[in-house]
C-alpha positions as CSV (number, residue, x, y, z in Angstrom):
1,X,0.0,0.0,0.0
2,X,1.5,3.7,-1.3
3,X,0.3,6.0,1.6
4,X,-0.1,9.7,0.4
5,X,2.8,11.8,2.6
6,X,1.3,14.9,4.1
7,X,4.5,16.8,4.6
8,X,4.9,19.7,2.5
9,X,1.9,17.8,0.2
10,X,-0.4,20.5,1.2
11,X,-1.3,24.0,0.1
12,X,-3.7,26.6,1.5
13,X,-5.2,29.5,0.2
14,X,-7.8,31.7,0.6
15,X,-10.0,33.0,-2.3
16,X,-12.0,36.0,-2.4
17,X,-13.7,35.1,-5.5
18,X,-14.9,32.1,-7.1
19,X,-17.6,31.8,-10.0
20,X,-18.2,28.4,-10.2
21,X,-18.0,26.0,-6.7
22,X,-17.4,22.7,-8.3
23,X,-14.5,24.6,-10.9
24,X,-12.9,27.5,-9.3
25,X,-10.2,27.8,-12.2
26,X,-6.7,28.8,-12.0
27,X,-7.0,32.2,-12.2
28,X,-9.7,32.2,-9.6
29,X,-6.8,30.7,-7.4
30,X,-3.9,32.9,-8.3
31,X,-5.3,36.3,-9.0
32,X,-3.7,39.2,-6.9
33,X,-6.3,39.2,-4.0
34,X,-5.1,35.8,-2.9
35,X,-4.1,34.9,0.4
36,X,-1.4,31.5,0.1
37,X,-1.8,29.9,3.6
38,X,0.8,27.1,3.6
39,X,3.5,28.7,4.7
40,X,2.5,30.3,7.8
41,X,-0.3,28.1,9.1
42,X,1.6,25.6,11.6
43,X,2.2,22.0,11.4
44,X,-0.3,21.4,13.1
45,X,-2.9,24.2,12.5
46,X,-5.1,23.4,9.9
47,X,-7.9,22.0,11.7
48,X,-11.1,21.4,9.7
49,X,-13.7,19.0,10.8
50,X,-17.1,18.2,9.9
51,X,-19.7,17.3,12.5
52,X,-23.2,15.7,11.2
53,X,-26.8,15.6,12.5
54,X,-28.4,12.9,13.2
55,X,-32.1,12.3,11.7
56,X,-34.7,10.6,13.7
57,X,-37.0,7.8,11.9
58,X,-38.8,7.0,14.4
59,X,-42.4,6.3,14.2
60,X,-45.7,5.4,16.6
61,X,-45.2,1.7,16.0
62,X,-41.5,1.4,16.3
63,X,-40.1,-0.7,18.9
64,X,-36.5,0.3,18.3
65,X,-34.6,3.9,17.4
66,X,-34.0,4.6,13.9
67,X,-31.6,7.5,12.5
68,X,-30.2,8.6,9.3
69,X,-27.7,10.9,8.5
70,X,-28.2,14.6,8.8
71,X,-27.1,18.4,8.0
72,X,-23.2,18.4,7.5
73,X,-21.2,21.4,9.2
74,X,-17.7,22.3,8.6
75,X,-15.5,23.7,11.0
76,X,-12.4,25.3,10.3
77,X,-9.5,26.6,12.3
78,X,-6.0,27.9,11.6
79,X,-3.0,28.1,13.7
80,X,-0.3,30.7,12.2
81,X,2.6,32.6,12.8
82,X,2.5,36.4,12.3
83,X,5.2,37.8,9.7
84,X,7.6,40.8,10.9
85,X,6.7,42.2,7.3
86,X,3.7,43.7,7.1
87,X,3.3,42.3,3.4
88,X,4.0,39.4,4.5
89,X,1.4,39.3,7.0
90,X,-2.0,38.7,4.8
91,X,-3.4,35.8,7.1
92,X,-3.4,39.0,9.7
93,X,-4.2,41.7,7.8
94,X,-6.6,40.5,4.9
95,X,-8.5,37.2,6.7
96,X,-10.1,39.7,9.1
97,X,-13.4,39.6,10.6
98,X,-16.4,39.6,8.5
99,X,-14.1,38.8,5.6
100,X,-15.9,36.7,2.7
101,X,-14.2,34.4,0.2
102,X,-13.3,30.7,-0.1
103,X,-11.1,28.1,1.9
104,X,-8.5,25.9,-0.8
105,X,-7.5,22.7,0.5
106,X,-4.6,20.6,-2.2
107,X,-3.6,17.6,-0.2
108,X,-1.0,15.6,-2.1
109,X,0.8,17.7,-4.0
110,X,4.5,19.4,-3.1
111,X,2.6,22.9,-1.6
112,X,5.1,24.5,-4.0
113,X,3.3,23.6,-7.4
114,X,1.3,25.5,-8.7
115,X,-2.5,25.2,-9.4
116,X,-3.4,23.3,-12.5
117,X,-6.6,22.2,-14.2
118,X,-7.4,19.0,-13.0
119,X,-6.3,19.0,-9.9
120,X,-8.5,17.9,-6.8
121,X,-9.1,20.4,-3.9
122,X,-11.4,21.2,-1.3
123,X,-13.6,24.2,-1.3
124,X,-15.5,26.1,1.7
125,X,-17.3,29.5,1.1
126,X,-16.6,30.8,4.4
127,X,-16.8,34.4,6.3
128,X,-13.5,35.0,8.4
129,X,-14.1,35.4,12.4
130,X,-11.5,37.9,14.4
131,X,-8.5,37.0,13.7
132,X,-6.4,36.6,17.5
133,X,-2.7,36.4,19.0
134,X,-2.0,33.5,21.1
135,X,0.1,34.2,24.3
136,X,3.9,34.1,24.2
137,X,5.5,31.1,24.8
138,X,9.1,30.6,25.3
139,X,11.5,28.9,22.5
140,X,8.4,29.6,19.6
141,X,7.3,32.5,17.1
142,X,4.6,35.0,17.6
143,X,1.5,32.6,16.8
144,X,-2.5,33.9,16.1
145,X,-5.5,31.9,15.3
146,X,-8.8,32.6,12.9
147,X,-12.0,30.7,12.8
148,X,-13.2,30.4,9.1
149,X,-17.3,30.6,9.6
150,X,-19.1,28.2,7.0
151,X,-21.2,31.0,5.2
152,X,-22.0,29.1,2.0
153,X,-21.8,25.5,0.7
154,X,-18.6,23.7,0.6
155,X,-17.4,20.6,-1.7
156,X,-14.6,18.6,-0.3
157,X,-14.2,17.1,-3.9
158,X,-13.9,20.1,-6.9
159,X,-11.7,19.7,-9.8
160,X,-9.8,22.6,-10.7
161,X,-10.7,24.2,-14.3
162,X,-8.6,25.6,-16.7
């Protein structure tokens, strides 16, 4: 079995527009208003998970409890560090609160190639919470963390279109 390797196999970006959920093309994903992710989220701070409902079947002559699955709900967290140059800085200064666009996950793919038609990704239409710095700790960098809202509907399976 060929296991997929997550180290540097991931890129991150944030989108502020995209036409077409299931397609966002490439220039959707590398026009100027971009935000690329990967290199100052943490190891370990790309948190997304997705919780799901549970609905009840139960009727008047059932004798046992019957479910079915329910609403999805994606939840999205990122860990980064803050940049000493202010350019550098977008996670800070751009993913700010009230902020619209969309969440890119690549998984898979060395983080440094670029987008290309065909390509799998996820995609989340989210709305950026307040953006906050974590307290110091010794031996690390200046860390903050932003919550990534689910605003809109989000496809953990889109091909990427030319």
């Amino acid at each position: 079995m060929a296991k997929r390797l997550s180290d540097g196999n991931t890129k991150a970006t944030f989108v502020p527009v995209v036409n077409v959920l299931s397609a966002p093309t490439v220039a959707e994903l590398t026009a100027a208003g971009i935000v690329a992710c990967e290199e100052h989220i943490t190891a370990d701070g790309l948190n997304i998970a997705i919780e799901q409902g549970a609905v009840e079947g139960d009727t008047l002559a059932s004798t046992q409890t019957y479910q079915g699955p329910g609403r999805t709900q994606a939840s999205i967290e990122l860990t980064y560090f803050r940049d000493t140059i202010t350019s550098g800085d977008r996670m800070w200064s751009v993913m700010t609160n009230g902020t619209e666009g969309f969440f890119i996950v690549r998984r898979g793919v060395a983080y440094d190639t670029a987008y290309a038609a065909g390509q799998k990704i996820a995609i989340y239409t989210v709305t950026c919470g307040e953006p906050r710095e974590l307290a110091p700790e010794a031996e690390t960098y200046d860390r903050a963390m932003v919550n990534l809202y689910p605003s809109g509907r989000y496809l953990r399976e889109a091909t990427v279109a030319a």
